[in-house]
Backbone as JSON, one array per atom type, in Angstrom:
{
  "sequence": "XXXXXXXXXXXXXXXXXXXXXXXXXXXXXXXXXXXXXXXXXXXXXXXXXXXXXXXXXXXXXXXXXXXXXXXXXXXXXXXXXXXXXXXXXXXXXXXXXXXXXXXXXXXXXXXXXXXXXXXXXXXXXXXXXXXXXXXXXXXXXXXXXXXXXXXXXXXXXXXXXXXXXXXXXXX",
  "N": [[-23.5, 5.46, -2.22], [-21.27, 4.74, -4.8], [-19.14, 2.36, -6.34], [-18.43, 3.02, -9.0], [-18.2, 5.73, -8.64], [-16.08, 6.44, -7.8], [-13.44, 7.87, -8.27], [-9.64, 7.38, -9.55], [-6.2, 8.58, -9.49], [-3.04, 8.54, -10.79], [-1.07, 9.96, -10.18], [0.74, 12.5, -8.18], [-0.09, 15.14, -5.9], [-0.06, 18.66, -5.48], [0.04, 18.73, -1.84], [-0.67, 15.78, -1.23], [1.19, 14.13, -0.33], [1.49, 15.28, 2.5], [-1.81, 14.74, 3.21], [-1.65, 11.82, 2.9], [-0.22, 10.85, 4.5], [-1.27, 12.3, 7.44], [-3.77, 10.84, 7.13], [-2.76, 8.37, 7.22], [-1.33, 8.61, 9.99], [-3.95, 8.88, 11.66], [-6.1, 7.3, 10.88], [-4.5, 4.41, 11.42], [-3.75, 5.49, 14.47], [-6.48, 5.54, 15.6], [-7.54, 3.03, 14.83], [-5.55, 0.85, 15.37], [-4.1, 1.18, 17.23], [-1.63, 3.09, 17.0], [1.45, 4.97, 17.27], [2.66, 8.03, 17.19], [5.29, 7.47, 16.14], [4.99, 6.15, 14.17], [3.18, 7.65, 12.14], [5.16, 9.12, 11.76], [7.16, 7.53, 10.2], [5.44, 6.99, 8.41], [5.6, 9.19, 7.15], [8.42, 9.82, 6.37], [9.14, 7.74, 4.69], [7.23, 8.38, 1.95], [8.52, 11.04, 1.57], [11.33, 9.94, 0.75], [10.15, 7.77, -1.49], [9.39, 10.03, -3.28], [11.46, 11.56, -3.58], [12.94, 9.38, -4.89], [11.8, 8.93, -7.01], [10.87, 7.45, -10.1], [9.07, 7.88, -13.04], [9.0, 5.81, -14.54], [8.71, 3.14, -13.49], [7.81, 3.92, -10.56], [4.56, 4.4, -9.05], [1.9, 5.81, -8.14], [-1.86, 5.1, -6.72], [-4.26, 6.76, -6.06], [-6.94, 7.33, -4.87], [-10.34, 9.14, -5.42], [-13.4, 10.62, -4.19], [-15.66, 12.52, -4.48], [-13.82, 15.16, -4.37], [-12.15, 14.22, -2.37], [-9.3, 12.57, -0.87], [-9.38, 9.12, -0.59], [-8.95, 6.8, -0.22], [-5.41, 5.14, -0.84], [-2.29, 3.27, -2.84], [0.74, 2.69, -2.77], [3.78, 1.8, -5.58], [7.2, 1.44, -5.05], [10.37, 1.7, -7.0], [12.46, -0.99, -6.03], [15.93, -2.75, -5.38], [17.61, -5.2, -7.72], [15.44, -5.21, -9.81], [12.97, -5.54, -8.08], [10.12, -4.71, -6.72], [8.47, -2.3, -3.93], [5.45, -2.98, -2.03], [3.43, -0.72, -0.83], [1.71, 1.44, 1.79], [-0.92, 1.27, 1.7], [-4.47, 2.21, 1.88], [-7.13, 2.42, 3.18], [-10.69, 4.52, 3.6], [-12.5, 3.67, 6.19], [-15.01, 3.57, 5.55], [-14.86, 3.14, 2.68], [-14.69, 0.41, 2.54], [-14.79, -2.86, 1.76], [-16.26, -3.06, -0.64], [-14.91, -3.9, -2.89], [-13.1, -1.94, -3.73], [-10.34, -2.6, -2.75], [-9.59, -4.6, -4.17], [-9.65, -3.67, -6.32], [-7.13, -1.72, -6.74], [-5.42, -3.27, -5.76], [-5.38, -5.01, -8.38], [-4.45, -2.9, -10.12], [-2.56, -2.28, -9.23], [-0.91, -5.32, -9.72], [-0.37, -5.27, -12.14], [0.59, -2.89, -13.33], [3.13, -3.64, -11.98], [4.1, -5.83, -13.5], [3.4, -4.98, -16.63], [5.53, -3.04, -15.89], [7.62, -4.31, -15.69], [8.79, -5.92, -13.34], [10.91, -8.19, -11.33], [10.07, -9.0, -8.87], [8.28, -8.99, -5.77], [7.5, -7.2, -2.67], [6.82, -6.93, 0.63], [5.06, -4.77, 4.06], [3.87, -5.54, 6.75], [1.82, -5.8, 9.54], [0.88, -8.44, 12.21], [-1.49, -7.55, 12.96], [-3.43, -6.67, 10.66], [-5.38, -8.35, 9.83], [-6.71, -8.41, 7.7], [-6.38, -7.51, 5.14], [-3.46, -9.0, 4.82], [-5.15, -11.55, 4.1], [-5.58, -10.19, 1.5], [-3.67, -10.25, 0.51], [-2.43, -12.61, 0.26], [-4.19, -13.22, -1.49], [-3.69, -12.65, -3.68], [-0.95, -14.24, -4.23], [1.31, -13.25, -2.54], [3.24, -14.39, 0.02], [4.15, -15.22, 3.28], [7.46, -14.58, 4.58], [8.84, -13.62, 6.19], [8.79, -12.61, 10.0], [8.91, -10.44, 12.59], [9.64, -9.41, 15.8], [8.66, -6.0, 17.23], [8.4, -2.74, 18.25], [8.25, -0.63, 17.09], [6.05, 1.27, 15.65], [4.87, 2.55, 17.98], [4.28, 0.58, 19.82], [4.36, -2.6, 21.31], [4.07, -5.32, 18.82], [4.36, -7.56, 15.89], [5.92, -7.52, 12.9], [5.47, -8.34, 9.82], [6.65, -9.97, 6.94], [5.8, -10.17, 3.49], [6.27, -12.02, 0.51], [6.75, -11.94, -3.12], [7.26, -13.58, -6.14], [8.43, -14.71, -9.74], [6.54, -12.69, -11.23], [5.94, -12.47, -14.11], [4.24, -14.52, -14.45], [1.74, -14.13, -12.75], [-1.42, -14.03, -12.16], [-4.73, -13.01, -11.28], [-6.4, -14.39, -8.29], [-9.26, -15.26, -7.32]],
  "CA": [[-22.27, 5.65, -2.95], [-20.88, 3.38, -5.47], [-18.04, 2.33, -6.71], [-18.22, 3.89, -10.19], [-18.38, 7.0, -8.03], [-14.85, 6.9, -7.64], [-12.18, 8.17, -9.56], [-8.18, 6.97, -8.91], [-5.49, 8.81, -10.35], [-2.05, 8.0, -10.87], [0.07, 11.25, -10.38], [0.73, 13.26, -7.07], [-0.74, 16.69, -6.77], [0.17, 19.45, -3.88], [-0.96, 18.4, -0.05], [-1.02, 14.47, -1.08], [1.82, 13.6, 0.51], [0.87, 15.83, 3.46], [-2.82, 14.31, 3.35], [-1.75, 10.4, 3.26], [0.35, 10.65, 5.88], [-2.3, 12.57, 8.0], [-4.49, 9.59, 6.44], [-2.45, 6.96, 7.87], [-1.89, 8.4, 11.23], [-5.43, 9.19, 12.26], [-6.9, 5.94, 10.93], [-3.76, 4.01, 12.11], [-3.81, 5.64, 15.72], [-7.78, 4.95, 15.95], [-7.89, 1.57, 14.77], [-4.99, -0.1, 16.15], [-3.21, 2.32, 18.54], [-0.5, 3.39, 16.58], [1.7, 6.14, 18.01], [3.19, 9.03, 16.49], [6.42, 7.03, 15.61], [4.55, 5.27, 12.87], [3.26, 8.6, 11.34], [6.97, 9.36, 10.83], [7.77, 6.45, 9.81], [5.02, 6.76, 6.55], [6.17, 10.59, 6.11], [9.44, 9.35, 6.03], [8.84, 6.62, 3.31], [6.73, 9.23, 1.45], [9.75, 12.0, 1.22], [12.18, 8.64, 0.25], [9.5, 7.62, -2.67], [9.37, 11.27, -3.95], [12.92, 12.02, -3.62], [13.81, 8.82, -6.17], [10.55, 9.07, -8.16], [10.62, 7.26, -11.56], [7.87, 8.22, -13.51], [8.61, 4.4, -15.19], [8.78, 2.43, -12.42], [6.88, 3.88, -9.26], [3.55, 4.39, -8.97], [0.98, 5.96, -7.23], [-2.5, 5.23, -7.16], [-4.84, 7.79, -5.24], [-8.79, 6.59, -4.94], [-10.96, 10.06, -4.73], [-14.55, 10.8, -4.1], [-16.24, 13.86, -4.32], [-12.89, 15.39, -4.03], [-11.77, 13.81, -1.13], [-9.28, 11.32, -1.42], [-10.48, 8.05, 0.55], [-7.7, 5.76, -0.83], [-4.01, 4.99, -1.67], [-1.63, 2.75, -2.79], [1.64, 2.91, -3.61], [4.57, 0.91, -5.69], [7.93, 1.92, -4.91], [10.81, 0.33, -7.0], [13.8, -1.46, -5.16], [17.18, -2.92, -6.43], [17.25, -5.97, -8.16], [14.26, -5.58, -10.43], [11.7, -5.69, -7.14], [8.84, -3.74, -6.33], [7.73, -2.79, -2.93], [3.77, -2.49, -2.03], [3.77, 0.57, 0.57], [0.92, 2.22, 1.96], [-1.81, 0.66, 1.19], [-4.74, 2.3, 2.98], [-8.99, 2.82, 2.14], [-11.38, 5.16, 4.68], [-13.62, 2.61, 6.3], [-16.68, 3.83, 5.1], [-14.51, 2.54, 1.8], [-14.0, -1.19, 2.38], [-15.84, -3.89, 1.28], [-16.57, -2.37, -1.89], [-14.31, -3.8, -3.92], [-12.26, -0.83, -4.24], [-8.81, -2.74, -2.26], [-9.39, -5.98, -4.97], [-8.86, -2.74, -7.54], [-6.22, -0.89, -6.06], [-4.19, -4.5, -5.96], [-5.5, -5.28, -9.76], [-4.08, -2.34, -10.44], [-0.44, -2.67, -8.71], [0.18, -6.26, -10.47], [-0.78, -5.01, -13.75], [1.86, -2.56, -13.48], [4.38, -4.77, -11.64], [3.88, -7.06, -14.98], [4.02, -4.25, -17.42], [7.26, -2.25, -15.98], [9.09, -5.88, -15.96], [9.57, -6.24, -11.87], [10.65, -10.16, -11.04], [9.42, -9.7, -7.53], [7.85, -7.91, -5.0], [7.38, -7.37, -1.16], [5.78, -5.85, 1.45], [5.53, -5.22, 4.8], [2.63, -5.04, 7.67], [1.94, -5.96, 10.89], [0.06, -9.61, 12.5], [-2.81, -6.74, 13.29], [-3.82, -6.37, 9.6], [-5.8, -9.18, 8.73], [-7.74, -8.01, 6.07], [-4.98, -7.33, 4.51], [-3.07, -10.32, 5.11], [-5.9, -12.19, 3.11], [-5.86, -9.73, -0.16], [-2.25, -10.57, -0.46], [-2.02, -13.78, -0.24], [-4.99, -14.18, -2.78], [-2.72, -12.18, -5.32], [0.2, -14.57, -4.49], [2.18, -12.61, -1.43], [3.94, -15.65, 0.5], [5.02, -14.91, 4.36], [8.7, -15.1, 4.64], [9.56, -13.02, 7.69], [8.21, -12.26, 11.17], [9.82, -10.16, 13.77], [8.27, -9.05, 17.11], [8.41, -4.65, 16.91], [7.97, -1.38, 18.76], [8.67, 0.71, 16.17], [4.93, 1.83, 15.74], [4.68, 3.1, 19.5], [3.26, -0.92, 20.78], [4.57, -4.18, 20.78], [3.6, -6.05, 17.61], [4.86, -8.39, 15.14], [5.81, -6.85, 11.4], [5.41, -9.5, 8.7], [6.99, -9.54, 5.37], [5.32, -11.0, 2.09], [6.92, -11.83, -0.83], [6.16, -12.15, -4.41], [8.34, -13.96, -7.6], [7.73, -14.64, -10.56], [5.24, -11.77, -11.49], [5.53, -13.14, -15.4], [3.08, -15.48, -14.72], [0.98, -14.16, -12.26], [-3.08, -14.04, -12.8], [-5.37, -12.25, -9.92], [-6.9, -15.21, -7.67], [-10.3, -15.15, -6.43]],
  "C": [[-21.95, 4.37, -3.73], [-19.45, 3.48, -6.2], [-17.28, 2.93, -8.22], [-18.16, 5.45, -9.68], [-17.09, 7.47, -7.56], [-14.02, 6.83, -8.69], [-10.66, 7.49, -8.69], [-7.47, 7.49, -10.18], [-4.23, 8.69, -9.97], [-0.56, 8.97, -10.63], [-0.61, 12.11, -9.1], [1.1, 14.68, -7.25], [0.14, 17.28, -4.98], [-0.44, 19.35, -2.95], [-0.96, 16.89, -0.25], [-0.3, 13.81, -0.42], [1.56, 13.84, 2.35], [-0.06, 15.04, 4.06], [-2.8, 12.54, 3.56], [-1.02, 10.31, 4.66], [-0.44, 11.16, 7.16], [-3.47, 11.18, 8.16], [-4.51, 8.36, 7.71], [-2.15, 7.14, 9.61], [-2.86, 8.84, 12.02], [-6.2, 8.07, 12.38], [-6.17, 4.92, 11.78], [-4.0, 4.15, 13.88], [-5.69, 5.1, 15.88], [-8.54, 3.9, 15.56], [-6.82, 0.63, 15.2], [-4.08, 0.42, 17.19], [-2.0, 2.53, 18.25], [0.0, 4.65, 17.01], [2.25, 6.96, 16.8], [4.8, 8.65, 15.32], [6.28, 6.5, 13.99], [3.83, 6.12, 11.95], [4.29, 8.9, 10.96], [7.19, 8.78, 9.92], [7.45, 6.87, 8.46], [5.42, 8.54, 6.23], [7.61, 10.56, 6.2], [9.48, 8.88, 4.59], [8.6, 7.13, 2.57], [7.72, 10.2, 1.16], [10.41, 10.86, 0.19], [11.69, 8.07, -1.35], [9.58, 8.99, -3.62], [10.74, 12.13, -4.1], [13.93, 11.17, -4.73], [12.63, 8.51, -7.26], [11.27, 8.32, -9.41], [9.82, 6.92, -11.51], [7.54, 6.64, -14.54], [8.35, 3.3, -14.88], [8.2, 2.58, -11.57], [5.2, 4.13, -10.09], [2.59, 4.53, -8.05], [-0.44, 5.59, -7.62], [-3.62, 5.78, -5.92], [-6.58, 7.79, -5.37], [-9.64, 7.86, -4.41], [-12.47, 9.96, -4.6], [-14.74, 12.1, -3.64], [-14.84, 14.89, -3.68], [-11.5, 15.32, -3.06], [-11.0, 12.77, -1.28], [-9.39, 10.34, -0.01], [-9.75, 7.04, 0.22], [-6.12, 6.05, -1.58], [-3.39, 3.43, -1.4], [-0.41, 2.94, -3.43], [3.18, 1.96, -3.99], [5.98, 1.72, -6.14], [9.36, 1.02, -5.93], [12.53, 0.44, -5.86], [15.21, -1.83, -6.19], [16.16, -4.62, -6.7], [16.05, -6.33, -8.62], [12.49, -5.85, -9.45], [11.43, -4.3, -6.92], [8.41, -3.92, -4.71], [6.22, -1.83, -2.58], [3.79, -1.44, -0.7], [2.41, 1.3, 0.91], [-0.72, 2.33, 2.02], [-3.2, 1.31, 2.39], [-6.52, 2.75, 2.57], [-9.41, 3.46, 3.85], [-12.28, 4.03, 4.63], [-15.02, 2.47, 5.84], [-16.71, 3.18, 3.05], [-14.47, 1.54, 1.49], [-14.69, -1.67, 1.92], [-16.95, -3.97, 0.3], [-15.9, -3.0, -2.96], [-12.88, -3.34, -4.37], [-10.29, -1.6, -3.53], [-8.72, -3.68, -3.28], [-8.69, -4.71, -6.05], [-7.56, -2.1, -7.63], [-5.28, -1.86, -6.54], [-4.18, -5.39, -7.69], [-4.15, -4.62, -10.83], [-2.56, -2.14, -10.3], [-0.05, -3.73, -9.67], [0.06, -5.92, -11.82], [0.7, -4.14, -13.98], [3.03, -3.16, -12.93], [4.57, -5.81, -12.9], [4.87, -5.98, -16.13], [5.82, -3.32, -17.19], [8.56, -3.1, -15.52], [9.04, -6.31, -14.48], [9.49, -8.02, -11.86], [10.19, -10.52, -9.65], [8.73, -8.31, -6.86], [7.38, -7.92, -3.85], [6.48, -6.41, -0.5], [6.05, -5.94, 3.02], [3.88, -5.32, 5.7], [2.79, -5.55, 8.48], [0.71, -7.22, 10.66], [-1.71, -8.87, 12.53], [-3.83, -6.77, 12.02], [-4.08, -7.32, 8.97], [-6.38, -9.64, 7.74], [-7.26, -7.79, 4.92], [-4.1, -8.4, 4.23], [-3.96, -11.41, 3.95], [-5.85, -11.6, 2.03], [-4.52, -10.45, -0.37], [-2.21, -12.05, -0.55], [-2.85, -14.21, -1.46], [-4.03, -14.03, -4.33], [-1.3, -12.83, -5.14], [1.16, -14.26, -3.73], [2.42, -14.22, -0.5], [4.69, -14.87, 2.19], [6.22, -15.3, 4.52], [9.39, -14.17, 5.78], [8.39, -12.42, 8.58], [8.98, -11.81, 11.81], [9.04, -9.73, 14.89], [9.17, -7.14, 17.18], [7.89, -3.68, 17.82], [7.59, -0.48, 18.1], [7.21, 1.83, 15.49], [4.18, 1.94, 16.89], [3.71, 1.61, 20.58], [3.72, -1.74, 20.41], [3.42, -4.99, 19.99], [4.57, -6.84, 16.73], [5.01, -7.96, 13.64], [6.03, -8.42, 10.93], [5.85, -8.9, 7.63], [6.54, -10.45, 4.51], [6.07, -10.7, 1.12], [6.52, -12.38, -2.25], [7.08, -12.44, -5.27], [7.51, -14.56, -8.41], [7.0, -14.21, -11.05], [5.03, -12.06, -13.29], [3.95, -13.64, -15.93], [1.83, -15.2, -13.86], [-0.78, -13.67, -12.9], [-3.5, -13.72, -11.19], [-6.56, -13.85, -9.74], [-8.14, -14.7, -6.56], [-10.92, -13.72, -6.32]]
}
């Protein structure tokens, strides 16, 4: 498989909301033992994004193969001119391809173009693969709390992003 072998499109079809959230808690529960609470949680978020949709401001971006999709990310906006990064999630047989450097190419490009002056995120100490893309693109840790709320004590982290004017993709 290769990476020209995938398509990503930008507009949510019938079952996608359904299918990421499925997505996230299957991979979620069998890679870091996430409980059922934390499937809510992202078909929560997912209703919440699609319930204040702008088509000028959000943004989905949906990574398929052979019809299947095998990636998302998505940029939700907030008040005060911020953007937040939500969802972010590749099938393992996906990683190390490339395809998450694109995904996040692809977010600040539009965080640039539809003006945002900042932008956040959230994840957990668990996700350190993750943890490294953002900071290359500029994400800054500015909160830690210690967390249940995805059925196991853990630590959520928040990154933050200003100035998106000037930003340029690092490394």
């Amino acid at each position: 498989m290769e990476k020209s072998d995938i398509t990503i499109r930008t507009e949510l079809r019938p079952g996608d909301i359904g299918y990421i959230v499925h997505m996230h808690g299957r991979l979620y529960g069998e890679e870091s033992a996430f409980g059922i609470p934390f499937e809510a949680y992202v078909a929560k978020g997912l209703c919440e994004f699609y319930g204040q949709y702008d088509p000028a401001r959000d943004r989905v971006w949906i990574c398929e193969h052979r019809g299947r999709i095998v990636g998302f990310l998505l940029l939700m906006h907030r008040e005060e001119d911020a953007a937040q990064l939500r969802y972010f999630i590749l099938e393992p047989e996906y990683r190390g391809m490339g395809l998450g450097r694109r995904l996040m190419d692809l977010y600040m490009e539009h965080l640039r173009k539809a003006g945002y002056r900042s932008s956040y995120l959230w994840t957990t100490h668990e996700q350190q693969t993750a943890v490294v893309l953002y900071k290359r693109y500029g994400f800054v840790q500015t909160e830690e709390k210690a967390s249940e709320a995805f059925g196991k004590p853990l630590y959520e982290l928040k990154f933050e992003l200003h100035d998106t004017t000037s930003l340029e993709r690092v490394g």
